[in-house]
NUDRENKOL-633530 format. One line per 5 residues: number of its first residue (from 1); their letters; for each residue x, y, z of C-alpha. Coordinates in Angstrom, 2 decimals. Each point is the difference from the previous one (the first is absolute). Layout:
BEGIN
NUM) A) X Y Z; ...
***
This chain:
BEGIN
1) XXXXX) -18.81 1.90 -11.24; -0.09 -3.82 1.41; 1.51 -2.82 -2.61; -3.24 -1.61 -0.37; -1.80 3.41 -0.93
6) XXXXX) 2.82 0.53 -2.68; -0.22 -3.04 -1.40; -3.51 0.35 -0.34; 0.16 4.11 -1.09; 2.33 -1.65 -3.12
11) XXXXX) -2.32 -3.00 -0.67; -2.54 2.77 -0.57; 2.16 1.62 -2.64; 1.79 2.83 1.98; 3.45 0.50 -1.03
16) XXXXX) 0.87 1.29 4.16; 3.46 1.46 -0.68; -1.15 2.48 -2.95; -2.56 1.24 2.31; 0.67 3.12 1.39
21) XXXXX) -1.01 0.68 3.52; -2.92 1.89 -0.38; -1.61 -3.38 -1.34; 2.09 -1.84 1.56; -1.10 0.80 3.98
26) XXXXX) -3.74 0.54 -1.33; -0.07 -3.71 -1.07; 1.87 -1.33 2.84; -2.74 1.86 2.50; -2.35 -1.60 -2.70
31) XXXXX) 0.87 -3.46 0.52; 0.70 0.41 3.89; -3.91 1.53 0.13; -1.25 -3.00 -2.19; 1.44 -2.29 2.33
36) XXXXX) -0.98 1.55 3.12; -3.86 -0.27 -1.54; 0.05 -3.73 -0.32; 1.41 -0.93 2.87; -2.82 1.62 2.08
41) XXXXX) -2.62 -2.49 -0.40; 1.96 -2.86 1.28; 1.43 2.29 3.34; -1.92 -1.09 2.32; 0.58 -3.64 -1.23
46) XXXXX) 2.33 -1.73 2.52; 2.13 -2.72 -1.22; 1.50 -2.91 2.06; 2.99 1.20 2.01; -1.10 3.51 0.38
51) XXXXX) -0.07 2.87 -2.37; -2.49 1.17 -2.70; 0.12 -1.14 -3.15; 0.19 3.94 -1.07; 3.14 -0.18 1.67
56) XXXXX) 1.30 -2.35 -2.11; -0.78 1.67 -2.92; 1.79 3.01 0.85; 2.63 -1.49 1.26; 0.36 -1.98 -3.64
61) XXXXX) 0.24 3.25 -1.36; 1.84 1.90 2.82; -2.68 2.29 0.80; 0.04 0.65 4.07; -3.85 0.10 1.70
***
């Protein structure tokens, strides 16, 4: 799981090392799924430069295309 989607998994109130990894991967596909869904509207939204601004997002989060 990427830094920023721990920090925000413990903000939430999950205590990640006492999970065991059958909640563990669930929420981690979880997260990478939620993430995945809002960056869709904006991927055919070019920014300056080149790129999609989904592609930042993922790439914020370490989630490849």
């Amino acid at each position: 799981m990427d830094k920023k989607m721990k920090e925000l998994a413990e903000q939430a109130g999950f205590k990640l090392d006492e999970l065991p990894d059958d909640v563990f991967i669930p929420l981690q596909n979880f997260a990478e799924l939620l993430i995945r869904e809002c960056a869709k509207p904006v991927s055919n939204l070019y920014k300056q430069g080149g790129g999609t601004y989904s592609e930042v997002i993922l790439k914020k989060f370490d989630i490849t295309p």
